[in-house]
C-alpha positions in Angstrom: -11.2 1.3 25.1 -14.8 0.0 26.0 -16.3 3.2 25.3 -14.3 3.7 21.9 -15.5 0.0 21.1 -19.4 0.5 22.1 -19.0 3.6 19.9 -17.8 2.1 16.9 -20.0 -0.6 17.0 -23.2 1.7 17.3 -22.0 3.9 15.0 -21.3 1.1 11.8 -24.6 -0.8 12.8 -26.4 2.2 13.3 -27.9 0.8 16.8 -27.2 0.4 20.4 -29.4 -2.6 20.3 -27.7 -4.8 17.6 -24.5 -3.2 18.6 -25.3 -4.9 21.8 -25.6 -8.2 20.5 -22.3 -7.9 18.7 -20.6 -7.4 21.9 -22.7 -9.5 24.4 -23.7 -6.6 26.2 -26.8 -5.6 27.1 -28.2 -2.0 24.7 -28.0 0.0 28.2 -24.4 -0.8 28.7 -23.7 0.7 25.0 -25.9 3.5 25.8 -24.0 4.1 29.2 -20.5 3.8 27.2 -21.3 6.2 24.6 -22.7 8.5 27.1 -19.8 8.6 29.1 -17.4 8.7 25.7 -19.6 11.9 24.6 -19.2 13.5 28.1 -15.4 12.7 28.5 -15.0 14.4 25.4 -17.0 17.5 25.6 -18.7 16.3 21.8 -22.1 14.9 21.0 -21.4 11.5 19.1 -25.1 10.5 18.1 -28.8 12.5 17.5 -31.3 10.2 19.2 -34.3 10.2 17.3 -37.5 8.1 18.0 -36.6 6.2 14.9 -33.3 5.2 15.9 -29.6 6.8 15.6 -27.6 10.0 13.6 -23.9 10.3 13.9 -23.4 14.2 14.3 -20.6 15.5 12.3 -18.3 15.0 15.0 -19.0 11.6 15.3 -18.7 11.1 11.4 -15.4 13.2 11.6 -13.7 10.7 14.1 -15.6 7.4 13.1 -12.9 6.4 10.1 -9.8 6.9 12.1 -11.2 4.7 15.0 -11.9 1.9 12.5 -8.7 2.2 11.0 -7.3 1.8 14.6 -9.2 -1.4 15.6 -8.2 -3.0 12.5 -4.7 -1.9 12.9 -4.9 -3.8 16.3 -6.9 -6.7 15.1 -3.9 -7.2 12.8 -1.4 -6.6 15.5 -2.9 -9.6 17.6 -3.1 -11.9 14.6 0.5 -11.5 14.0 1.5 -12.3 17.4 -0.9 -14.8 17.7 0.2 -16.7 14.7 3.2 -15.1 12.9 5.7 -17.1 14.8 3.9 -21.1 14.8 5.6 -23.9 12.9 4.4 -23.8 9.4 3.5 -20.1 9.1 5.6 -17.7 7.5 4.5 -13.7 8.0 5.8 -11.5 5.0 5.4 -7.2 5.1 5.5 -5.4 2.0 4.7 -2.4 0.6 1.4 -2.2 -1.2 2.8 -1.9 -4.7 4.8 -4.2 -4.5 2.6 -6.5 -2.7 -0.4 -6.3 -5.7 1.8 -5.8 -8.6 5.3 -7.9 -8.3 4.7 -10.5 -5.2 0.9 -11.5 -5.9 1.5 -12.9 -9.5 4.2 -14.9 -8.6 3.8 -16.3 -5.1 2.1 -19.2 -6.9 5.0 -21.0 -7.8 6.3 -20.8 -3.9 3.5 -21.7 -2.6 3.3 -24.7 -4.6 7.2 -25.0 -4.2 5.7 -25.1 0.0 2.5 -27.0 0.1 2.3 -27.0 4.0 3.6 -23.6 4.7 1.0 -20.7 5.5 2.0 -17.7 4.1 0.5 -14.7 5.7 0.9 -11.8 3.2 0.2 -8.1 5.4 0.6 -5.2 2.9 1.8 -1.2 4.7 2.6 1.8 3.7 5.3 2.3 6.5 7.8 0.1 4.9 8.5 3.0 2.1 11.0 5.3 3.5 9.9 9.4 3.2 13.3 9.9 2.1 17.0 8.8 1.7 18.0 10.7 4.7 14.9 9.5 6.8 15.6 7.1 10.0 13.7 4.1 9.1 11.6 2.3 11.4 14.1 -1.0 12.0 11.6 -3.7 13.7 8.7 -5.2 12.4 7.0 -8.2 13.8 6.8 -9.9 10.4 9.5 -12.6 10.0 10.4 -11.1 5.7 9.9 -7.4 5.1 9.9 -5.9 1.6 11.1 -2.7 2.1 11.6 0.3 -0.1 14.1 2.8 0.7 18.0 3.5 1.6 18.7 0.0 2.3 19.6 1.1 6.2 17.6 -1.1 8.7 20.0 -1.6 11.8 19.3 -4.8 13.4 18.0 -6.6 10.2 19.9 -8.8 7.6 19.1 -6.7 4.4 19.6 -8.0 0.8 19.0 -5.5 -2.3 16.1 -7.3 -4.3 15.4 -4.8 -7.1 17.2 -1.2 -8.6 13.8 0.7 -10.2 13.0 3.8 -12.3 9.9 5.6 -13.2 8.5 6.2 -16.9 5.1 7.4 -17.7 2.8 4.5 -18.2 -1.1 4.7 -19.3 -4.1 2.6 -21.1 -3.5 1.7 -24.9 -6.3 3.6 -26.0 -4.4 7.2 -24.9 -1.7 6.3 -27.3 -4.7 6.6 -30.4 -6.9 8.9 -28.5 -8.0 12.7 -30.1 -4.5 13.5 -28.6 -2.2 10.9 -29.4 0.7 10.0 -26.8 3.5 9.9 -29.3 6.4 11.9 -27.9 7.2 13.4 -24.0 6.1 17.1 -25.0 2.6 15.6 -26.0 1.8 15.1 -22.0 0.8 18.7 -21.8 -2.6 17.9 -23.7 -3.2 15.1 -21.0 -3.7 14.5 -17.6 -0.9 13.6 -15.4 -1.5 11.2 -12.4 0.4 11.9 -8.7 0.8 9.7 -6.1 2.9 9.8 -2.7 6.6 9.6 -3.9 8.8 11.7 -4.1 12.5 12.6 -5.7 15.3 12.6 -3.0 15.3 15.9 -2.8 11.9 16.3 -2.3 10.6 17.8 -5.7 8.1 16.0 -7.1 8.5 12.7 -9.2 7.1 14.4 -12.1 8.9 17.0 -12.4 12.7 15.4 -12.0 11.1 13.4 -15.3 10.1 15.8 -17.1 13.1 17.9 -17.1 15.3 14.5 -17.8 13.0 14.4 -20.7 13.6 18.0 -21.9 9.4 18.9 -21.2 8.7 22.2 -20.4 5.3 24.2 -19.4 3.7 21.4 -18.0 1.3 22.2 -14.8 2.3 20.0 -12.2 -0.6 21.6 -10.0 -3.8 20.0 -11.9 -4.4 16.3 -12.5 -5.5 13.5 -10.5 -3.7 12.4 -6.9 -3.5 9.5 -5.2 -1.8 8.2 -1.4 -0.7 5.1 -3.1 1.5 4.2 -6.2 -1.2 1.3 -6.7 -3.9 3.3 -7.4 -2.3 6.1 -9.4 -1.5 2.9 -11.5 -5.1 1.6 -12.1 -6.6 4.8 -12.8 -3.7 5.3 -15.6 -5.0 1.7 -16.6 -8.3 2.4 -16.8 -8.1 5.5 -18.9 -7.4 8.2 -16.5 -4.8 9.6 -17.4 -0.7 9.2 -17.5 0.8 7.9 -14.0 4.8 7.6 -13.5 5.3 3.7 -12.7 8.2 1.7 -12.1 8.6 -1.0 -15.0 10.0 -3.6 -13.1 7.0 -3.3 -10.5 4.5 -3.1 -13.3 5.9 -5.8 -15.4 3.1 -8.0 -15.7 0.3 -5.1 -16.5 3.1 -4.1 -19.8 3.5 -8.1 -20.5 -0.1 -7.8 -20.6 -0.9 -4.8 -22.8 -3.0 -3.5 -20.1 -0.5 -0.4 -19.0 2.3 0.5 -21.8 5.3 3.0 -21.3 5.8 5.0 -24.8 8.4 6.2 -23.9 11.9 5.0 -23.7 13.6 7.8 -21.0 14.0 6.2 -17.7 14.7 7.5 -14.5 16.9 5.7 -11.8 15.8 6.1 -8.6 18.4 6.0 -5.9 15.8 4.2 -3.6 15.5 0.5 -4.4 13.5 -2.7 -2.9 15.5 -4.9 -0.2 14.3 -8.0 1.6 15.0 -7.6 5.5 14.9 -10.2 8.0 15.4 -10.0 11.7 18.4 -11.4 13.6 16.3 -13.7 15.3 14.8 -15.1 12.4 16.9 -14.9 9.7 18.1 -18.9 9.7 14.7 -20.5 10.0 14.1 -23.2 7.6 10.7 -20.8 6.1 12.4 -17.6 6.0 15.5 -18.8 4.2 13.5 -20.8 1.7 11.5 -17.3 0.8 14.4 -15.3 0.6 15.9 -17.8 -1.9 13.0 -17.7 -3.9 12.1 -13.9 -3.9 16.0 -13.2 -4.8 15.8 -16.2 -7.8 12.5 -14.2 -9.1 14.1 -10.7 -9.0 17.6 -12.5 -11.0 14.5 -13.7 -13.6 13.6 -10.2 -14.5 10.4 -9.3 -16.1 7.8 -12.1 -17.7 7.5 -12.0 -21.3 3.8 -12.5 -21.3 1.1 -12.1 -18.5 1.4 -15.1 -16.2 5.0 -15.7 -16.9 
């Protein structure tokens, strides 16, 4: 873990001798760990050159990965560290849901809660791969927004929100050279993926498009993204034309910056529910989000941005 450490420093400051200052260390103990991580592994992790350091392509190769797993910890520590004090109250959600539905309105609870610190942590594991997937159950977070079946064994689980999908995209496609008027019109533009799928595994797009009566539409060009988020800002910003879920995107169509022209829906059997663990579930902060998050799903979508 040293080695991996002395390595990732190194490698984002681009010197053993700064890397050494970060870690209190002296530059020959970061030489010494990266030379014994490069001879462990059988790779060459760095060029030295007289004018300082080059990560080879092996070391470039690896370098992301490792950063994503120090930060994975970093956040693993925080939450133990401080997810359980009086006064702090940890919530998990998906990223969507996090950026689109929970941001704009976790104003009114945390003024609602003046003295309570809400820690928001936003992952991709709390979507389920499919209906007939084995959820992961525990999470150290003391509310979990999940989306999914619904099955999380050892968790008190509420259903916060039923969704569909609908194409949605910037204004400007709708009075473009090839206006979005009617379904069949999304041959002539570009359609926007991300990592969803139907239950049975086809892709979102397609299940839509036959609901919708489309035909000859290549599924196998366009633009793709790992995350419903950004499939939706790149369909706001002109990109194309991304499948959202209304009642996730409500406040960008309040807003005029997405719209949906059309009116076919499609229900997803998947749906949002708030999950709590057994040990948990009756404190006094965890019970006072619940309430709240469940009042702001009954409210249903704002009528105008910052409703």
């Amino acid at each position: 873990m040293n080695a991996l450490r002395a390595f990732e420093a190194a490698a984002r400051l681009q010197s053993f001798s700064r890397a050494a200052d970060e870690l209190h260390v002296t530059p020959a103990a970061i030489s010494h760990q990266v030379k014994s991580l490069e001879e462990s592994l059988g790779v060459q992790l760095f060029k030295r050159l007289p004018n300082g350091l080059e990560l080879t392509r092996a070391g470039r190769s690896c370098l992301p990965k490792l950063r994503e797993g120090f930060d994975r910890l970093a956040e693993a520590m925080a939450q133990l560290l401080s997810g359980h004090a009086p006064g702090t109250l940890s919530v998990e959600a998906a990223p969507t849901f996090a950026t689109k539905w929970l941001a704009p309105r976790l104003h009114r609870f945390a003024a609602a809660h003046p003295g309570l610190d809400v820690q928001i942590h936003a992952s991709t594991r709390l979507i389920d791969a499919s209906p007939d997937a084995a959820p992961e159950a525990w999470s150290n977070a003391d509310v979990s927004i999940r989306f999914g079946g619904g099955n999380y064994a050892e968790l008190r689980t509420e259903k916060l929100l039923e969704v569909s999908v609908t194409p949605m995209c910037g204004m400007r496609l709708l009075e473009g050279e090839r206006p979005l008027r009617e379904p069949a019109d999304l041959r002539e533009h570009v359609l926007i993926q991300d990592n969803i799928d139907s239950d049975d595994g086809r892709p979102l797009w397609q299940v839509w498009l036959e609901g919708a009566g489309v035909e000859n539409v290549d599924l196998a060009r366009g633009l793709r993204f790992n995350h419903a988020v950004l499939a939706l800002e790149a369909a706001a910003d002109g990109l194309g034309v991304a499948l959202g879920m209304p009642q996730i995107a409500a406040f960008d169509l309040a807003s005029g910056r997405l719209v949906a022209p059309f009116a076919f829906r499609l229900p997803l059997t998947a749906a949002y529910y708030v999950a709590t663990p057994g040990d948990r579930r009756d404190r006094p902060e965890v019970a006072a989000f619940r309430d709240w998050i469940l009042s702001e799903a009954a409210r249903g979508a704002p009528a105008a941005a910052g409703g």
